[in-house]
Each structure stands twice: as C-alpha cells, then as structure tokens.
C-alpha positions in Angstrom: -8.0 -32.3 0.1 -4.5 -33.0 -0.6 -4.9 -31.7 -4.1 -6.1 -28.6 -2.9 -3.3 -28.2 -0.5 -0.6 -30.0 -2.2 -0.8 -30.1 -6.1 2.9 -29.2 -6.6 3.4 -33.1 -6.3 1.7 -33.2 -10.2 1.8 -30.3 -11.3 5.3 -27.9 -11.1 8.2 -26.3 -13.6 6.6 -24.3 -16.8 3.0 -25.9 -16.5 2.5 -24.6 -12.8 4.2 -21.2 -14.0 1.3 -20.9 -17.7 -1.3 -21.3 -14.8 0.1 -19.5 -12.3 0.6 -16.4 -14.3 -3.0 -17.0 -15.9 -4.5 -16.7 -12.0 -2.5 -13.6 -11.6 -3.5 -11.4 -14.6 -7.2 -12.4 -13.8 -6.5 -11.4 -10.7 -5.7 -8.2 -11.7 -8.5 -8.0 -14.2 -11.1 -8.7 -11.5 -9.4 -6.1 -9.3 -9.8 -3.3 -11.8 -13.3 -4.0 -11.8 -14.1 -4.6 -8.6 -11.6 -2.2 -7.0 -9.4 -4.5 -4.8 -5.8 -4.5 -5.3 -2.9 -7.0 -3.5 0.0 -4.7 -2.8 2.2 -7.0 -0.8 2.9 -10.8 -1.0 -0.1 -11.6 1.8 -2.0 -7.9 1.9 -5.2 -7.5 0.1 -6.9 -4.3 -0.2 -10.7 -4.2 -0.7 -11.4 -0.3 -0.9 -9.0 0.8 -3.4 -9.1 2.0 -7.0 -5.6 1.4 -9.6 -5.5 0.8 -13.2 -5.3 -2.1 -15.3 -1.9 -1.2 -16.0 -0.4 -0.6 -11.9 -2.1 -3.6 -10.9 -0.7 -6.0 -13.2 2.6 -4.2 -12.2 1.9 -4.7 -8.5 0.9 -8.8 -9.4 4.4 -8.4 -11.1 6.5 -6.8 -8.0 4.4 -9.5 -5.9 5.2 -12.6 -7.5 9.2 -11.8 -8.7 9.9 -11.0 -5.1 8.2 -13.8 -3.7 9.6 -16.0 -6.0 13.6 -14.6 -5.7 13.4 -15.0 -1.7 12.2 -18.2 -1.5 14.5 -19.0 -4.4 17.8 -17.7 -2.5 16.1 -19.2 0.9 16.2 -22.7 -1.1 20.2 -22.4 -2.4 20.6 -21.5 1.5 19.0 -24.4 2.7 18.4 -27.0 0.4 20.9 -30.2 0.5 19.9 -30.3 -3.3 20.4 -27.6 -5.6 16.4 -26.7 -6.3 15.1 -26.1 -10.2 14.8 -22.5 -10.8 11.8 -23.0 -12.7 10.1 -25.8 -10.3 10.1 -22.7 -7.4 9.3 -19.8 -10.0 6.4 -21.8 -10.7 5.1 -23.7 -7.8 5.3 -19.6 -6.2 3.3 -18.7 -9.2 0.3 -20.9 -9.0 0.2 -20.9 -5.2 -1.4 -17.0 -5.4 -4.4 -18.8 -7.4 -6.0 -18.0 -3.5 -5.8 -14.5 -4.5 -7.9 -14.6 -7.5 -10.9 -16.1 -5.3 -10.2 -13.4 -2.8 -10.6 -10.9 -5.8 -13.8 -12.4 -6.8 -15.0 -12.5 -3.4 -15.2 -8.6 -3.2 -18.2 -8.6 -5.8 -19.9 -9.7 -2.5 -22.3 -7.0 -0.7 -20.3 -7.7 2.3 -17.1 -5.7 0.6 -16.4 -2.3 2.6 -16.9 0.9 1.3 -14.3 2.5 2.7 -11.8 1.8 5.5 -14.6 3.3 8.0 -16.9 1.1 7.2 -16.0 -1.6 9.7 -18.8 -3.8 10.1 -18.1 -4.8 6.6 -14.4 -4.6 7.2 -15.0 -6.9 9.8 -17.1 -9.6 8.1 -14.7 -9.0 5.3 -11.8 -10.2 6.9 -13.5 -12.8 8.5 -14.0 -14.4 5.2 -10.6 -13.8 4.0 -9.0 -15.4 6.6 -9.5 -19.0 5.0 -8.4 -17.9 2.0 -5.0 -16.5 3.5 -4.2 -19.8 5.5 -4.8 -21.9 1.8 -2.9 -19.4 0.9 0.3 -19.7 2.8 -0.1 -23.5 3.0 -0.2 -23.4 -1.1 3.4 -21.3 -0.4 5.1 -23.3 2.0 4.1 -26.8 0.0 5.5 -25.0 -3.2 8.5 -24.3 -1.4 9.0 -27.9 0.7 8.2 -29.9 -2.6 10.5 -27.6 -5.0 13.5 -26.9 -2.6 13.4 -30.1 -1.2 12.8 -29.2 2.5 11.0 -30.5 5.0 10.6 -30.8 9.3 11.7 -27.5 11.2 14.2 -26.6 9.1 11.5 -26.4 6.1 9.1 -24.2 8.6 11.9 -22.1 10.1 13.0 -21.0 6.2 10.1 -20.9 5.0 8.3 -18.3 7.9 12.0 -16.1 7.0 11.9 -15.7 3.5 7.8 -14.7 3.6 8.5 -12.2 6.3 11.3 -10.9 4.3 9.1 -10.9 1.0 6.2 -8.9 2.9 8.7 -6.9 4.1 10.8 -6.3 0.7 7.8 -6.1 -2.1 5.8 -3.2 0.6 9.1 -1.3 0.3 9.3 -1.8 -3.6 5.4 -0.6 -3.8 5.7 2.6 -1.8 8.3 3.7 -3.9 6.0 2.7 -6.8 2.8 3.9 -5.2 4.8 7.4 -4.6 5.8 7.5 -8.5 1.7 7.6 -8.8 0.2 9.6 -6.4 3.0 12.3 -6.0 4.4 15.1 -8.6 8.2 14.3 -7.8 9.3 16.5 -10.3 7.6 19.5 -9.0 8.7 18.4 -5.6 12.1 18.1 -6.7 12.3 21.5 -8.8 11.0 22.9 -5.9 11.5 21.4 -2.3 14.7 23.6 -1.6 13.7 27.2 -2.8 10.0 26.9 -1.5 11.4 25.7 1.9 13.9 28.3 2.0 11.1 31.2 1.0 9.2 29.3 3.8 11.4 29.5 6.5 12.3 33.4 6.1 8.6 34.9 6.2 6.9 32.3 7.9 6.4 34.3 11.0 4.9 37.2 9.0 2.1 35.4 7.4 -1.5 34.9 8.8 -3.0 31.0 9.1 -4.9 31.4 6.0 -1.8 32.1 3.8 0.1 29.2 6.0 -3.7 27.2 5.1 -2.9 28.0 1.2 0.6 27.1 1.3 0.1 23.9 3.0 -2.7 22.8 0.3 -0.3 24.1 -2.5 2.6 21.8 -1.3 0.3 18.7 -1.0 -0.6 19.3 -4.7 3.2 19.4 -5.6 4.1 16.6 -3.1 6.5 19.5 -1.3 6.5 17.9 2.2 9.6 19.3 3.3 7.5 23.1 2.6 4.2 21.4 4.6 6.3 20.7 8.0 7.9 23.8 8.1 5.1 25.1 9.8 4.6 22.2 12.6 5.5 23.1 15.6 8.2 20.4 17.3 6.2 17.4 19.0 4.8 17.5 15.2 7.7 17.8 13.9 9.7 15.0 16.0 6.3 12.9 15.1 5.4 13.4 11.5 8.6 14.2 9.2 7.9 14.4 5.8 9.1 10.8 5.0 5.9 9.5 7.1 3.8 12.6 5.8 4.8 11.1 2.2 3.6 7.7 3.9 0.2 9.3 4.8 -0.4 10.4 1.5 0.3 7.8 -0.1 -2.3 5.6 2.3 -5.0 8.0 1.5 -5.0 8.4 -2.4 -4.5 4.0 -2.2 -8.0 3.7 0.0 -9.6 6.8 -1.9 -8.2 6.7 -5.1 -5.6 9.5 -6.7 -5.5 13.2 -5.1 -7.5 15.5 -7.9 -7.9 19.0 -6.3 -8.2 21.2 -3.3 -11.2 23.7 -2.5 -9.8 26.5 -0.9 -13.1 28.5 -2.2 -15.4 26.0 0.7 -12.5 27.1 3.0 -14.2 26.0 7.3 -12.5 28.1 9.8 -13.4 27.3 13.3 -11.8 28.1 17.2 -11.6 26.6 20.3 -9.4 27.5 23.9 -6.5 26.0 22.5 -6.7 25.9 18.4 -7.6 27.6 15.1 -8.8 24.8 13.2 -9.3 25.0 9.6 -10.5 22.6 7.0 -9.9 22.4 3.3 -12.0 20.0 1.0 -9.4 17.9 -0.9 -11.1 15.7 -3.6 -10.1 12.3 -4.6 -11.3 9.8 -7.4 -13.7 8.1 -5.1 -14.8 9.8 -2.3 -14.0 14.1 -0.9 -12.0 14.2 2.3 -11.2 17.1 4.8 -7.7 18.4 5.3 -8.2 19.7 8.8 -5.2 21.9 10.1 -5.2 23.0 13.7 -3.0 26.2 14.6 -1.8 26.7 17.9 -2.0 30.7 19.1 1.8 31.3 17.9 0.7 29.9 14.5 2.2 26.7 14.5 0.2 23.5 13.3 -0.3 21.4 16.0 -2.4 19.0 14.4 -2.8 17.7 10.5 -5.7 15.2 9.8 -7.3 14.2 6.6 -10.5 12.4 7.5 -14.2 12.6 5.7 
C-alpha cells in the first residue's frame, strides 16, 4: 500500500520523469481512441473528441504547469533548496492515475454526452478513487522532493494545486479558442461587421438578424452576435463568456462544422419569436435556438440538442 501511495521514496529524478512521461503520452494515445481528454491538472473529460496532436499538447500544458508551481511552491517553502529534476519528475509519474482513468472510459458505463447523466453519474462515481490516488501521488511527490512535511507541507501543497487548476484552465482556453474559433476572420472582421451591425440593425427582419447571428458563429464574430441582445443579455452574456460557451460546446461535441439555415424552425409564443438553426458538430447536431423579443431584440440564446 505504501508503494502505491508513496513510491517517490525509490523511485524519483530522471527515472520517475522516462516513466512519468511514458504514462502521459499513453494517456493521450488512449484518449484519442476512446475520446476522453484531461484539460486541466485534476479535470477529466469523458465525452469529448481532440486529436493525437492537441492532446499530447494539453498532457504537455498539464504537466509543465503542474510541475513549475509546485516547483516555485518548494523554493518558497522548503528549508532545503529542492532538485529540479526530483519534483519535475515525482509531478510527472504521479498523473500515472490518469492513464487508468483513460482506460476506464472503454467501460459501457462512459457517458454519451454531458446529458447522459445516469452514466455521468456512475462515471464519476468510479473516478472518484482514482482522483484521491491521484492527489495523494501529488502531494507525496511534492513532501518527499521539496522536503516538506506537517501543515506547512498541506497548506503549500492545497495553494500551488489550486493555483495549477486555476493557471493550466486559463492556458487551455486560450488554446481550445486557437481550435474551435476562426480568429483571423474574427479579427479582419469584428470592427467593420459590428459597425455595419449597429447602423441597420433596426431595419432588418429576425430572419436576417437569424442569418447574421449563424454567420458570426462561423467566423467567431461575438462582438457582431451581441449586438442584437437586448441589455439583461447583454449585462449577462458578453462576448468573452459567449466565446466561453462555444468553446464548452465544440470540447463535449467535437469542432463546429456547419450551420443549416435551409432546416430553418420558426415558432411563437405571448412573449417570443423563437427560432432554431441546426448547427452540426463532429459528433453529434445541436440546435441554436434564438428567442426575439417583439422589438426584435434576442432575449434568449441556447444551443441544446
């Protein structure tokens, strides 16, 4: 049992780090085939479809952060100046957890999609003994190579792995953006298409709003998309969490691939125009559902199966 918690005792520095690193790309090898990804230090995602390529990249971002907090969190609190190499990799083959978890999604019991919640459930369930070997692999890597221990080992420790959840989830949305959005397009035109917006807005009908709308989610224009909320939508959804939203949706469904205006759903009720839009991703075809208040502002934006 100590072995399994503890083998940073026998095994640390450039050994721990060859077998470490080995765990992580076979992590990502199972994950490409079994469509589960780790895009944060402790967040694994069951439902999701990357390539070989972004996942060994988001194993990458994972680990290095991982590894440089706890690192600076040792200089800051060691007695002893700690062995670069002993933390880079004790980190490195405390994630072996992760491969399991990985391999564990070939189960039936892995969710189909983030609405599938029985499974979800179950899911998680078995997961959570995984993440508590897990984070007891982490903290022993960290006590044994920064030589730490007692409450000011636990305190440090519980910091820097907040602070690396925290740090690599802000280095993978901007990564996760580069993938699922046409920056360029948004860049070249965000201003003009916004400006165009603003000045005939009023004069167009919900359908042309409808088209505009799909066209900007295509171009990753969200600055063009909340033009036409009206203002509890758009003191609640600027386009920085709009950009969020998106990205949340092509990670569980796989990357954006086109809109079906043609299958264009209108429908009305006392207080809305509601209008939906098939938008297809890689794995499964969702609904963008728009609902226009009378003045023909959008009072609500969903995108939902």
């Amino acid at each position: 049992m100590k072995w399994l918690i503890n083998p940073f005792e026998r095994i640390a520095g450039w050994q721990a780090l060859f077998i470490g690193l080995a765990a992580m790309a076979l992590t990502a090898v199972v994950g490409q085939i079994n469509h589960v990804a780790f895009h944060g230090t402790l967040y694994i995602d069951p439902i999701t479809t990357f390539s070989l390529s972004t996942l060994f990249i988001m194993q990458a971002v994972d680990f290095l952060v991982l590894f440089l907090i706890m690192w600076l969190t040792g200089v800051c609190f060691s007695k002893t100046k700690p062995r670069t190499i002993d933390i880079a990799g004790t980190m490195a083959m405390a994630r072996v957890p992760m491969l399991l978890m990985a391999i564990v999604c070939f189960l039936p019991i892995t969710p189909a999609s983030p609405y599938d919640i029985p499974r979800l459930v179950v899911f998680i369930l078995i997961c959570i003994p995984f993440m508590i070997w897990l984070v007891a692999l982490m903290y022993n890597a960290y006590s044994v190579s920064c030589h730490l221990k007692g409450a000011r080992a636990v305190v440090s420790f519980i910091g820097a792995l907040l602070v690396a959840e925290i740090v690599s989830k802000i280095f993978l949305v901007f990564f996760l953006s580069s993938l699922f959005i046409n920056t360029s397009a948004s860049g070249a035109s965000g201003i003009n298409s916004t400006g165009n917006t603003v000045a005939v807005a009023d004069s167009l009908t919900i359908l042309q709003k409808t088209e505009n709308v799909v066209r900007a989610f295509e171009r990753g224009d969200f600055d063009a998309i909340t033009i036409y909320f009206d203002t509890t939508m758009k003191k609640g959804l600027p386009p920085s969490g709009l950009k969020m939203g998106w990205v949340q949706v092509n990670t569980a469904y796989g990357k954006f691939e086109k809109s079906d205006m043609d299958n264009l759903k209108e429908t009305q009720t006392d207080k809305f125009d509601i209008i939906e839009v098939p938008f297809h991703f890689q794995k499964e075809t969702l609904k963008l559902r728009l609902a226009f208040n009378k003045d023909g502002t959008i009072g609500g934006l969903y995108i939902q199966p």
